[in-house]
C-alpha positions as CSV (number, residue, x, y, z in Angstrom):
1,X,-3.0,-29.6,2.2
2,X,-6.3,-28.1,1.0
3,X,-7.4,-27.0,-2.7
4,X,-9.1,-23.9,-3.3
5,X,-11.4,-23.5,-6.4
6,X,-10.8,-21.2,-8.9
7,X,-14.2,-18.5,-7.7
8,X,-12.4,-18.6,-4.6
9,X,-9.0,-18.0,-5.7
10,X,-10.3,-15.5,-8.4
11,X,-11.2,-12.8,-5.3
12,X,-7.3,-12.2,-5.4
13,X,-6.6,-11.4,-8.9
14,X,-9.9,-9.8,-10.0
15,X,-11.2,-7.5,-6.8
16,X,-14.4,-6.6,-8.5
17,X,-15.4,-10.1,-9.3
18,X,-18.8,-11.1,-8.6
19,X,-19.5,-12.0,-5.0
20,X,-21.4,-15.3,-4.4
21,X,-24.5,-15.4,-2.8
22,X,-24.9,-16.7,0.9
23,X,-27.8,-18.1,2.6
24,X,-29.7,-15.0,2.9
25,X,-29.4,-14.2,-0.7
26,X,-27.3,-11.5,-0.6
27,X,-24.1,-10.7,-1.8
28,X,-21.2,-12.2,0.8
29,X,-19.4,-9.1,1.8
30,X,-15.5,-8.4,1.5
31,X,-14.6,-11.8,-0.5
32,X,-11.2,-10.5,-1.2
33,X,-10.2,-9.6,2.1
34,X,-11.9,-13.3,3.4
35,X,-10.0,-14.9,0.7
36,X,-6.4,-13.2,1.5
37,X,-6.9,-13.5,5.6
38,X,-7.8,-17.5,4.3
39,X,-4.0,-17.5,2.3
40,X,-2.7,-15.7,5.1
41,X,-3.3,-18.0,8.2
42,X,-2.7,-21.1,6.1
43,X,0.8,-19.6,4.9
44,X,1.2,-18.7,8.4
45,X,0.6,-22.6,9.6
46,X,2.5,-23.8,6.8
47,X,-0.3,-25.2,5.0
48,X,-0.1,-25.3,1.2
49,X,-3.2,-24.4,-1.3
50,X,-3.2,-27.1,-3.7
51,X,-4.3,-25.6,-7.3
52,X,-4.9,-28.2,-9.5
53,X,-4.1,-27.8,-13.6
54,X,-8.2,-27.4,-14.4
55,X,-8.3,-24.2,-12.1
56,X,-4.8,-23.1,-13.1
57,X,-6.1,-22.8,-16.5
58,X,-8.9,-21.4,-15.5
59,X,-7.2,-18.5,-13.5
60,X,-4.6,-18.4,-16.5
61,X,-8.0,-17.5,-19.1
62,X,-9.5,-15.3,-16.6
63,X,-7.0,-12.8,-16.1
64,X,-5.9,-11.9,-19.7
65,X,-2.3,-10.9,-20.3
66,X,-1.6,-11.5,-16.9
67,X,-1.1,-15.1,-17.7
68,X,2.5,-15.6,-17.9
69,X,3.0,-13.4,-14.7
70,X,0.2,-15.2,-12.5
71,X,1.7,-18.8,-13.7
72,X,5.3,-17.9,-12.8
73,X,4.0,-16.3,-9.4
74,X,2.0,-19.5,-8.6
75,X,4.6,-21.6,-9.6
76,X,7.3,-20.1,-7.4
77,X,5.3,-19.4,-4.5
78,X,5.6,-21.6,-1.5
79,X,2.2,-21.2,-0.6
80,X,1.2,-23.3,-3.7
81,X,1.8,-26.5,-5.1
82,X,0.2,-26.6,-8.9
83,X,-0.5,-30.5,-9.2
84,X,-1.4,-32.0,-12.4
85,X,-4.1,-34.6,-13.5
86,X,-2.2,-37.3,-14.2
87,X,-2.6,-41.4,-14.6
88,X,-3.2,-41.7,-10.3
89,X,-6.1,-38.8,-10.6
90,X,-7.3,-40.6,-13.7
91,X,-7.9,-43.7,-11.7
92,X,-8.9,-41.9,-8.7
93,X,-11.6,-39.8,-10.7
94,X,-12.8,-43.2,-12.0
95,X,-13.1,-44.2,-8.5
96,X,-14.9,-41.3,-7.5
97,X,-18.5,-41.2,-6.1
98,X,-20.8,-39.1,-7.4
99,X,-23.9,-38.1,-5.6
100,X,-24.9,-35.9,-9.1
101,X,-24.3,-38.8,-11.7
102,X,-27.7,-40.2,-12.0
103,X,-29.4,-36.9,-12.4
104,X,-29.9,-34.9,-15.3
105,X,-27.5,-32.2,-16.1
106,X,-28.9,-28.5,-14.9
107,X,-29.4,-26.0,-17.1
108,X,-25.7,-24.4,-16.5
109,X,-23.9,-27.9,-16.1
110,X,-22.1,-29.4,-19.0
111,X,-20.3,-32.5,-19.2
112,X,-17.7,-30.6,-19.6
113,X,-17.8,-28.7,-16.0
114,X,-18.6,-32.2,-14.5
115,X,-15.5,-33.5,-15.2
116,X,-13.4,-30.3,-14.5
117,X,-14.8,-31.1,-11.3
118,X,-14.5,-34.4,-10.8
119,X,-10.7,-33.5,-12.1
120,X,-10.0,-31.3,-9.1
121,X,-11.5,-34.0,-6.8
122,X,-9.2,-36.8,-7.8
123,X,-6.4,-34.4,-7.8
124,X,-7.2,-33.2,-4.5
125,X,-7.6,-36.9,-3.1
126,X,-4.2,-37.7,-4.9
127,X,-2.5,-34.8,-3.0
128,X,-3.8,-35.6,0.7
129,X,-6.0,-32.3,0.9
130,X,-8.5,-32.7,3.7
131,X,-10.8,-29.4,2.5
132,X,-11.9,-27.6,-0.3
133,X,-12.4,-24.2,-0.5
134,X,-15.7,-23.6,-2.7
135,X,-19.5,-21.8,-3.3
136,X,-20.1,-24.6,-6.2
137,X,-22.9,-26.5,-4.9
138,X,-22.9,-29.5,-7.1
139,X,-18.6,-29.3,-6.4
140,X,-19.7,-29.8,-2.7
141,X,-21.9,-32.3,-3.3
142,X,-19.0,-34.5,-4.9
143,X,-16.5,-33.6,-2.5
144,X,-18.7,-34.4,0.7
145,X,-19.7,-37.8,-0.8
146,X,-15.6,-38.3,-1.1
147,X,-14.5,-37.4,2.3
148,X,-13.7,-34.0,1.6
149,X,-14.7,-31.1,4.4
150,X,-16.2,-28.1,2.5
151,X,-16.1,-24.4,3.2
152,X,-17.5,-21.5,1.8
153,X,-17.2,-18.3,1.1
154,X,-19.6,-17.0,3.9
155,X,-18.0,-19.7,6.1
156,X,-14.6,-17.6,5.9
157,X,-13.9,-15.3,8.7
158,X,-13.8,-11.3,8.2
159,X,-10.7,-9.8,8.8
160,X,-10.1,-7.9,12.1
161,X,-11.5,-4.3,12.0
162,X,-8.3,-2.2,12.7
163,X,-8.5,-1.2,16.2
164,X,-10.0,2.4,17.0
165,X,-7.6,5.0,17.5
166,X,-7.3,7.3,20.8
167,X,-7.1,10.9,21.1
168,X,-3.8,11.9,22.7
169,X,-5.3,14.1,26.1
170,X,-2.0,15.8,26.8
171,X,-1.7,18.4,29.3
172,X,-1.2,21.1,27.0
173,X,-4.6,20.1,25.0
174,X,-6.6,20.4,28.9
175,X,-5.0,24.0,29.2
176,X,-6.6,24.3,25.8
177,X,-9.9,23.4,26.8
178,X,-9.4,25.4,30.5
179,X,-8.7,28.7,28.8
180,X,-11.6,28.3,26.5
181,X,-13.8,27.8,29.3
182,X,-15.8,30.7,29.6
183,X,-15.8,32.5,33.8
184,X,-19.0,33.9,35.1
């Protein structure tokens, strides 16, 4: 199993979300497509995305009216498995180390977002997921420092291009060209 964060997930629902930045500093190109070649080959090896209740709600909020839609199409999809924070995660997130605890929150962190994230590590751990999906650097931080691979955005690969098309060269077309050919 793996988990996917909700800025990763969010690429499917909302195509004109904001694109995070790589290591150049630029925008990452084609997140959607990244993110639905990602859901594609994992459906295909039947591995399941993990979305844990903090980033469920967060999806739900994000996307409006949609919510009721979006919740029963998670929710029924193979592809996911929605898994709660329950009294195992609890202890798990207790049991959790945290490389960013000692320091001082950053000027966009809250305690609050700290233990969102913390949640979705314990849930993770709790459901066996051996990666997470994320461009949240202090999110990577955690789950590196608890055994879980990261990848990033940039990290995901770019979809095949479609392969160039040929021109047909049928005999009539070289008659074509032969009787346009001027004679001397």
């Amino acid at each position: 199993m793996v988990v996917a964060d909700t800025a990763t997930l969010l690429f499917v629902l909302q195509p004109d979300a904001s694109a995070p930045l790589g290591d150049d500093g630029e925008p990452i190109p084609k997140c959607r497509e990244r993110v639905e070649l990602l859901l594609n080959n994992l459906s295909d090896a039947g591995v399941r995305v993990v979305v844990p209740t903090p980033v469920l709600a967060e999806l739900m909020v994000s996307v409006g009216p949609g919510k009721l839609q979006l919740l029963g199409e998670i929710s029924h999809s193979a592809a996911f498995s929605v898994v709660s924070f329950d009294q195992i995660a609890a202890v798990e997130c207790a049991c959790l180390k945290d490389p960013t605890m000692s320091r001082k929150l950053g000027p966009k962190d809250t305690k609050a977002k700290v233990k969102f994230d913390r949640q979705i590590l314990a849930i993770a751990k709790v459901a066996g997921a051996h990666t997470l999906y994320t461009d949240d650097k202090k999110l990577i931080a955690r789950a590196t420092a608890n055994g879980l691979k990261t990848v990033r955005m940039q990290d995901l690969p770019l979809p095949p291009e479609p392969p160039q098309g040929q021109l047909e060269f049928t005999r009539s077309a070289a008659d074509a060209i032969a009787t346009v050919t001027p004679t001397t």
